[in-house]
C-alpha positions as CSV (number, residue, x, y, z in Angstrom):
1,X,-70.7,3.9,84.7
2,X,-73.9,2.0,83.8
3,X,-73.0,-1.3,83.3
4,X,-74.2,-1.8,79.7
5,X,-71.8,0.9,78.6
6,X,-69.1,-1.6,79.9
7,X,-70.0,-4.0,77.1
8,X,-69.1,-1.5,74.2
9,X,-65.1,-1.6,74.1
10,X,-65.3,-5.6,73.8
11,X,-67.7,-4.8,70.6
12,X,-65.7,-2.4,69.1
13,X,-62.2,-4.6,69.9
14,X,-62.2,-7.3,67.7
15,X,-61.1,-6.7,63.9
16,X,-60.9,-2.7,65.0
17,X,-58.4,-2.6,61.8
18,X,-60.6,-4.0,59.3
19,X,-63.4,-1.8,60.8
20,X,-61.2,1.5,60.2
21,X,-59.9,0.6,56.8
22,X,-63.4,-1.0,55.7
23,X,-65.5,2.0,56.7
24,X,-63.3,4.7,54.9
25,X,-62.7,2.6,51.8
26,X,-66.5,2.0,51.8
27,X,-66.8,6.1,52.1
28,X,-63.9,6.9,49.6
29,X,-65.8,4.5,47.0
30,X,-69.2,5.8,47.6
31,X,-68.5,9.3,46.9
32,X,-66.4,8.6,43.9
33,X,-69.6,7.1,42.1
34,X,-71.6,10.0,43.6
35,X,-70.1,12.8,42.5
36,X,-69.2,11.2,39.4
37,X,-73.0,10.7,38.8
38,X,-74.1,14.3,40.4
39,X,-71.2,15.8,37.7
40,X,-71.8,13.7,34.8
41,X,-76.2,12.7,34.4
42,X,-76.8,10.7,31.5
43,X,-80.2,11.5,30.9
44,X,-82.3,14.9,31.7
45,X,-82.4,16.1,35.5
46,X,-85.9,16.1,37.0
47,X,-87.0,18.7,39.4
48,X,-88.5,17.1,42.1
49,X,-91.8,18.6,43.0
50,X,-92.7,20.4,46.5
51,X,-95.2,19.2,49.0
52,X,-97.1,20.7,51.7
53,X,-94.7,19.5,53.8
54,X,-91.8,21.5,52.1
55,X,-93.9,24.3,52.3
56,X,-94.3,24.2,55.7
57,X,-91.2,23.6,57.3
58,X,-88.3,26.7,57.6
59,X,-85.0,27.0,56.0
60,X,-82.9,26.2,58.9
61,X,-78.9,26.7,58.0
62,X,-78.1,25.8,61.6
63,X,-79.1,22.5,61.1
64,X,-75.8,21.7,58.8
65,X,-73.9,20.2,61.6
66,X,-76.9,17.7,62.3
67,X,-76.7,17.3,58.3
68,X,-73.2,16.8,58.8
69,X,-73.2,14.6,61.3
70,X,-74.9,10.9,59.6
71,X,-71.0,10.9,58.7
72,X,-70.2,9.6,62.2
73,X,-73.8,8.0,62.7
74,X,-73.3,5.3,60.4
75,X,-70.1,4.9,61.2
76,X,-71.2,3.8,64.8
77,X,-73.0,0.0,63.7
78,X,-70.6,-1.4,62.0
79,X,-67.9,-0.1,64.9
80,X,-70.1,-2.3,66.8
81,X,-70.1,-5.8,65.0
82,X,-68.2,-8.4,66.6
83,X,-67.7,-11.0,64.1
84,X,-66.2,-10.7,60.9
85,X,-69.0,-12.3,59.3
86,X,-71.6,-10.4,60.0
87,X,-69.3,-7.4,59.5
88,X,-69.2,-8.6,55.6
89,X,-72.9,-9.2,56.0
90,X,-73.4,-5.8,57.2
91,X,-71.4,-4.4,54.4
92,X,-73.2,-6.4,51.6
93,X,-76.5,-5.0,52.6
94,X,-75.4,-1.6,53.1
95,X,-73.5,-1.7,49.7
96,X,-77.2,-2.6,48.3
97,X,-78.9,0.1,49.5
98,X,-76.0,2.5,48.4
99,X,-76.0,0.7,44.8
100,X,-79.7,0.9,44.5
101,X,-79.8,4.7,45.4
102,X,-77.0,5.2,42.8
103,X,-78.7,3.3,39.9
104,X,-81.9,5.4,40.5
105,X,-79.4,8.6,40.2
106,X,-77.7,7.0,36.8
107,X,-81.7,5.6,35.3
108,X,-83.8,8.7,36.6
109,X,-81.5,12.0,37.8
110,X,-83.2,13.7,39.7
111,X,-82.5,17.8,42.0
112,X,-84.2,19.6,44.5
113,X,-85.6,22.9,42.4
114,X,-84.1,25.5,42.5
115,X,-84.5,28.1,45.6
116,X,-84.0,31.8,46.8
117,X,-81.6,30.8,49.8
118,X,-79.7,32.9,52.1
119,X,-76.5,31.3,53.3
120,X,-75.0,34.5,53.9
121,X,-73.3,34.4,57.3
122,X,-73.6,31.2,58.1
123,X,-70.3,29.2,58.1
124,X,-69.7,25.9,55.9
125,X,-72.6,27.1,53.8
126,X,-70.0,27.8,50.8
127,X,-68.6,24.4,51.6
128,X,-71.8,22.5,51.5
129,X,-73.1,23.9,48.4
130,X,-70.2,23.7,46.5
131,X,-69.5,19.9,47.5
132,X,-72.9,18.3,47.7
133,X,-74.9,20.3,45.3
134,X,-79.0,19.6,45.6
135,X,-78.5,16.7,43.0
136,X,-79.3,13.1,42.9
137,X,-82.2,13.8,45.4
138,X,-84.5,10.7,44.7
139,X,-84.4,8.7,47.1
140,X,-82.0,10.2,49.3
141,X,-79.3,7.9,50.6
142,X,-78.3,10.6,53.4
143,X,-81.6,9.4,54.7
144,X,-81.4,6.0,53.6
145,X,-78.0,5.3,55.0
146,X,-79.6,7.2,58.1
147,X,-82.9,4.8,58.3
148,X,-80.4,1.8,57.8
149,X,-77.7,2.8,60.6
150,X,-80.6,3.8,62.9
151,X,-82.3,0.7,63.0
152,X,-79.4,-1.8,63.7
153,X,-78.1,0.3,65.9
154,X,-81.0,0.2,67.8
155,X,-81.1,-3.7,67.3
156,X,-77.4,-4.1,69.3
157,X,-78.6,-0.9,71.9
158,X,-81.0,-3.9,72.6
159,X,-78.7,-6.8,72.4
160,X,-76.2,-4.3,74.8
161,X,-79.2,-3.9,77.3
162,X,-78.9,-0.4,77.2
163,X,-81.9,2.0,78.8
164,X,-84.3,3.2,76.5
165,X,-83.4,6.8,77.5
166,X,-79.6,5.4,75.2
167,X,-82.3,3.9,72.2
168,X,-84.7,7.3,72.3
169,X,-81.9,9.6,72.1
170,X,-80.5,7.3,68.9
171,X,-83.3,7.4,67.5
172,X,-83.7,11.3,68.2
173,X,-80.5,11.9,66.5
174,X,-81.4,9.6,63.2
175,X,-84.7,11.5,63.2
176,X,-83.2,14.9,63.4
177,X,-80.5,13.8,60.5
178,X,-83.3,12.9,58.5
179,X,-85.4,16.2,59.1
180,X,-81.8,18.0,58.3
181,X,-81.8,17.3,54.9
182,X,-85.6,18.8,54.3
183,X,-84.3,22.1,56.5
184,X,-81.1,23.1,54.9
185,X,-83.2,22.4,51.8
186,X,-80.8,19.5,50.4
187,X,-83.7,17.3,49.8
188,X,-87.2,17.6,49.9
189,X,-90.2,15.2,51.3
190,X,-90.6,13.1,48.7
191,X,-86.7,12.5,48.7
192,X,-87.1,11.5,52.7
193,X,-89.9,9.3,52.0
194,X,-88.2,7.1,49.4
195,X,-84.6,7.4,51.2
196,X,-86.6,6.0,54.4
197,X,-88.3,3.1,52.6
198,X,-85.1,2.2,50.7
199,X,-83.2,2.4,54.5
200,X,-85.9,0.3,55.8
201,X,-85.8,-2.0,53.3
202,X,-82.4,-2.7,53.0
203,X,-82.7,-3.3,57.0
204,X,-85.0,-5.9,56.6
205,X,-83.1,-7.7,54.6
206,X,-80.1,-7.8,56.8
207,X,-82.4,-8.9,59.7
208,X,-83.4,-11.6,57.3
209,X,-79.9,-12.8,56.6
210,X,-79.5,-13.0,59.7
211,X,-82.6,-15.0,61.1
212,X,-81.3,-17.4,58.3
213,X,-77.8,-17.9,59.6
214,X,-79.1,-17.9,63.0
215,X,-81.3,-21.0,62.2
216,X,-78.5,-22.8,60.6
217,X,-77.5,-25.8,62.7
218,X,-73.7,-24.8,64.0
C-alpha cells in the first residue's frame, strides 16, 4: 500500500458522525429547494440557446452513471476534513455556491430546449428524466458542485502527498462528470461554462478563508 494512502483513514476519523449526518442533511435540503424551484418557476422559463459545441458532441445515454456519480464525488472532500472548523468552513462556502445557483433558478429560470432523444433501452433513463427534468440549467450546479469538490480535493491529494497519477485520475473523473451533463443532454455548454465559473469561484473563496485563518496568530 503506497504510503500516502495510509494517511486517509486518520482524515476521514475524526467527527465521521457529524460528516455522515452533515453531508445527507446538506443533500436532503438542497434538493428540497431544487425541485421545489424546478416544479414551481416564478417567472417565464428561458430556453437556453445551443452552441457549436452542443452541436458537436453525441447523445451519449451511457454516460448516466458518470452523471450519476458527482453524488459520491462531492461527498469525498468534506469526508476528508479533519477539523471541525474548517468542516463548517467547507460547508458555508459550498452552501454559497448552492444558494447562488438557486437564486439564479428562482430570478431567471432557465431549461435545456427541448430534444428528439431516444432513451429507449437504456436503463435509469425513465428514472433520470422523470426526477431531474432538463430544468434550472443556468448555471449548472451538477457542474458547479463538481468544479468545487474537484478542486479541494485536489488541494488535500496534495496536502496527502499523493502521486500525480491519484490527482490526474481526480481530475479525469470531475472532467468526465462535467462533460456527462452536456452528453446525456441535461445541460448544455453554456450551462457548464457558468456552473464552472460559479465552482471556481466559490473555491476561491474558500482558499481565501482559509489563507486568512492560516495567517491569524494562534
Amino acid at each position: 500500500m503506497a504510503a500516502w494512502t495510509t494517511r486517509l483513514w486518520p482524515r476521514v476519523r475524526p467527527n465521521f458522525l457529524l460528516k455522515a449526518v452533515g453531508i445527507t442533511g446538506f443533500m436532503t435540503l438542497f434538493f428540497i429547494a431544487y425541485f421545489h424551484l424546478l416544479n414551481h418557476p416564478i417567472r417565464p422559463v428561458t430556453a437556453m440557446p445551443l452552441t457549436i459545441v452542443d452541436h458537436s458532441l453525441p447523445f451519449l445515454p451511457a454516460a448516466l452513471p458518470l452523471y450519476a456519480s458527482l453524488w459520491l464525488y462531492v461527498s469525498l472532500p468534506p469526508t476528508l476534513i479533519v477539523g471541525r472548523r474548517e468542516l463548517e468552513r467547507y460547508g458555508a462556502a459550498i452552501g454559497m455556491v448552492c444558494a447562488t445557483g438557486l437564486a439564479c433558478f428562482l430570478l431567471w429560470p432557465t431549461a435545456v430546449p427541448a430534444m428528439r432523444l431516444d432513451w429507449q433501452g437504456f436503463p435509469g433513463s425513465d428514472l433520470l428524466q422523470g426526477i431531474d427534468a432538463a430544468g434550472n440549467a443556468c448555471p449548472s450546479l451538477h457542474v458547479a458542485t463538481a468544479a468545487f469538490s474537484g478542486a479541494w480535493l485536489d488541494r488535500q491529494l496534495r496536502e496527502l502527498a499523493a502521486p500525480n497519477a491519484a490527482r490526474a485520475l481526480s481530475a479525469l473523473w470531475g472532467f468526465g462528470i462535467v462533460l456527462s451533463t452536456m452528453l446525456t443532454r441535461q445541460h448544455v455548454f453554456l450551462d457548464v461554462a457558468a456552473g464552472t465559473v460559479l465552482g471556481l469561484g466559490g473555491a476561491a473563496v474558500l482558499v481565501a478563508w482559509e489563507a486568512r485563518r492560516a495567517s491569524v496568530p494562534a
